[in-house]
N, C-alpha and C positions, 0 to 999 in steps of 0.2 A: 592562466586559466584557459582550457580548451572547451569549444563550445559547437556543439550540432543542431541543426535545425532538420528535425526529419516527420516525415508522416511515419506510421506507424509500421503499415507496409513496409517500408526502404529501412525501417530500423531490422524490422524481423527477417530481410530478405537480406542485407547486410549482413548481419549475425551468421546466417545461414551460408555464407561465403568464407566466413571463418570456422566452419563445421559443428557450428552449434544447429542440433537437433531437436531440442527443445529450447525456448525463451520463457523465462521466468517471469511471474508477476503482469504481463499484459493478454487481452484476450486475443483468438489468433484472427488477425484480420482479414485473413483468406479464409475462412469459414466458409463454407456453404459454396466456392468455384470448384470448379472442376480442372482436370491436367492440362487441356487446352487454354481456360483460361488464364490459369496461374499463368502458362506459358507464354501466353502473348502479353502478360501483365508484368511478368522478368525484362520485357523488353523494354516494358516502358519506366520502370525503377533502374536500369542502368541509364537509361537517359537522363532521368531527371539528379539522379545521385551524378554523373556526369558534370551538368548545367550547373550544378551547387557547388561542384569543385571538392567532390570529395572523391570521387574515384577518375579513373582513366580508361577511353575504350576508343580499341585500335582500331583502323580499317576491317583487319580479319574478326573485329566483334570481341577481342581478347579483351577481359573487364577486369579489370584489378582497382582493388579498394588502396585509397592512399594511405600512407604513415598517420596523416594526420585524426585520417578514421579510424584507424584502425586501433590507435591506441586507447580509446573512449569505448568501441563498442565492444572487442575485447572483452573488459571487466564488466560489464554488460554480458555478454555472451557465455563467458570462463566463470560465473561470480562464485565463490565459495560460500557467499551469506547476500542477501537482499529482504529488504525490508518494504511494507506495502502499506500505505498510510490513506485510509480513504475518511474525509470529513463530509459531513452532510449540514446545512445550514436549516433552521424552521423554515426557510422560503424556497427549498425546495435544493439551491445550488450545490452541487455537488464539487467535488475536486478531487483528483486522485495523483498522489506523488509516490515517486518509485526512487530506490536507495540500492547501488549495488556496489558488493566489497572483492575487491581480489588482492588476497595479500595485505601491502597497505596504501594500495588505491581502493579510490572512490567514486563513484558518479554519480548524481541524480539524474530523473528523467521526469520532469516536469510540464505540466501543460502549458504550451505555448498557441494560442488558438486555436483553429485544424491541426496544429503539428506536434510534436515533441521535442523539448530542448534538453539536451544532455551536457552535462557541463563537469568537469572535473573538480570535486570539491574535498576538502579536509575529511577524513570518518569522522570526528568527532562534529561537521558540520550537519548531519543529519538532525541530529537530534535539537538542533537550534532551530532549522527550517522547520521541522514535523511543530515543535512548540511556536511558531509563530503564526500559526495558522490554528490554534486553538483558543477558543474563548470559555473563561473557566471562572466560574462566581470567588469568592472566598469561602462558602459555606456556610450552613448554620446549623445542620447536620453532621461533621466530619465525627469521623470515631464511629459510625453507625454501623454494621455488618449483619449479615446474614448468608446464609448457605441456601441454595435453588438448585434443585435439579436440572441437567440441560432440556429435558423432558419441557418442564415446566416453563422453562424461558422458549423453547418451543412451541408449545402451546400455547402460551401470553402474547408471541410473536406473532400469531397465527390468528388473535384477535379473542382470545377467549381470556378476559380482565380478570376473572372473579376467579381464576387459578392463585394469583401470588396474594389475596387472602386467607383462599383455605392452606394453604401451606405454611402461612405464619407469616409471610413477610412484612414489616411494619409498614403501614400504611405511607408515611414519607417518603418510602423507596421505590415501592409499588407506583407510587403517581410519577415518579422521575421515569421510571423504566418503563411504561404505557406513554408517558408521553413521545420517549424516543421511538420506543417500537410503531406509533402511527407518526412521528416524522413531522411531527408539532414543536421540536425543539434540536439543539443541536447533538449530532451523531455523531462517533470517531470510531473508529475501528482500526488499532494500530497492528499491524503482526510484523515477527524476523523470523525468516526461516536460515538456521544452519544448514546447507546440503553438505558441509564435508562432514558434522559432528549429528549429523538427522536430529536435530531439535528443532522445537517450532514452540516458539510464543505470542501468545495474542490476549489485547485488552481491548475491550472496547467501553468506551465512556460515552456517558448521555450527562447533559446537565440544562436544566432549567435558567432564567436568569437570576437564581437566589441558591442555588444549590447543584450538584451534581455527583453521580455516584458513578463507580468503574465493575465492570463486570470480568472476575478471575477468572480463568480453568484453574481446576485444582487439581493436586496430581493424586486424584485417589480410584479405586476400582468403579465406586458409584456415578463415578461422571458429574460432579456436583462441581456448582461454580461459587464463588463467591461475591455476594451482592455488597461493596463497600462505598460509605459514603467519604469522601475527602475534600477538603481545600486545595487550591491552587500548589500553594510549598509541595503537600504531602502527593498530589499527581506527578506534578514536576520531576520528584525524587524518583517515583515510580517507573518513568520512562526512564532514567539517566540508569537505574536497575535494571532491567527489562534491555534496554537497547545498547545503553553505553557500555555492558562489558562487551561486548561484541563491536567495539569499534577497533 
């Protein structure tokens, strides 16, 4: 297993060395510098990427990334498919895990305190990590369904309750999805984007501690989601659909 310890910075500033133009799934952490800055801040990511023993930089300044970086951030920078897995707890803790595919490599990029750890893992290990970091009732709901307008989960998002009554929603779903939407219980937002096949899927699930429902896109003209209650099993399956044909 190959393993990185990087700030965000030296990840995207890496990548960037391997002629990647854009970096998927993180936000850009030079936001807001200017050319000058960026520039005197190159100097200090070859140093520090340097000190960590993952590149090498000559007298004349010549900086080359080593083998042993190169092979991790690569599929990272190259990925064909990458997956973005953000969980929210009732107390407020966030966590956000990163999945990227080239071929049939893999890496996550995981929160490591200030930094990010990237490690070389099985594809089919995604989907084990994304599941170990959710907490999911058994249900006493499952089977439960409804269709919502994105409209509507927009506006219910937005703080406006008494939408997913007038539109029908039953009542038991309505309080699972208000509670997620003010962040009073647990939140998951899982998405896979294919960039070589341009698909994109995304679930995101809210569950109380006695119940939990997942919210679909549906693949139709009206923009409609579907509101489904399920049990742990029937979620489970859902990702291993959703994620694992894409491993």
């Amino acid at each position: 297993m190959e393993v990185l310890q990087l700030t965000a910075r030296e990840l995207l500033f890496a990548a960037s060395e391997l002629g990647a133009e854009t970096f998927f799934g993180l936000p850009d952490p030079f936001f807001g510098m200017d050319e000058n800055d960026i520039a005197q801040e190159i100097v200090e990511l070859q140093l520090t990427l340097e000190k960590k023993g993952y590149a090498s930089l000559g007298f004349d300044r010549t900086f080359k990334l080593l083998p042993k970086t190169t092979k991790l951030i690569e599929v990272c920078a190259n990925c064909e498919r990458y997956i973005v897995a953000d969980f929210v707890a009732p107390d407020g803790e966030y966590k956000n895990l990163l999945f990227y595919f080239l071929g049939d490599k893999a890496v996550s990029v995981l929160p490591s305190g200030s930094e990010l750890m990237l490690k070389t893992i099985e594809p089919p290990d995604a989907i084990t990590q994304i599941w170990a970091q959710i907490f999911w009732p058994q249900g006493e709901k499952t089977g439960v369904s409804f269709k919502l307008s994105f409209e509507s989960i927009k506006r219910a998002q937005q703080g406006a309750d008494d939408i997913l009554k007038k539109e029908g929603c039953p009542q038991p779903l309505a309080d699972i999805l208000i509670s997620g939407f003010k962040q009073t219980t647990h939140f998951y937002s899982i998405s896979m984007t294919d960039l070589a096949a341009g698909r994109f899927e995304n679930i995101t699930c809210i569950c109380t501690e006695h119940d939990g429902v997942v919210l679909i896109p549906l693949d139709d003209i009206e923009n409609n989601w579907e509101v489904r209650a399920m049990d742990s099993t029937a979620l489970c399956k859902l990702l291993e659909e959703v994620l694992g044909n894409e491993m």
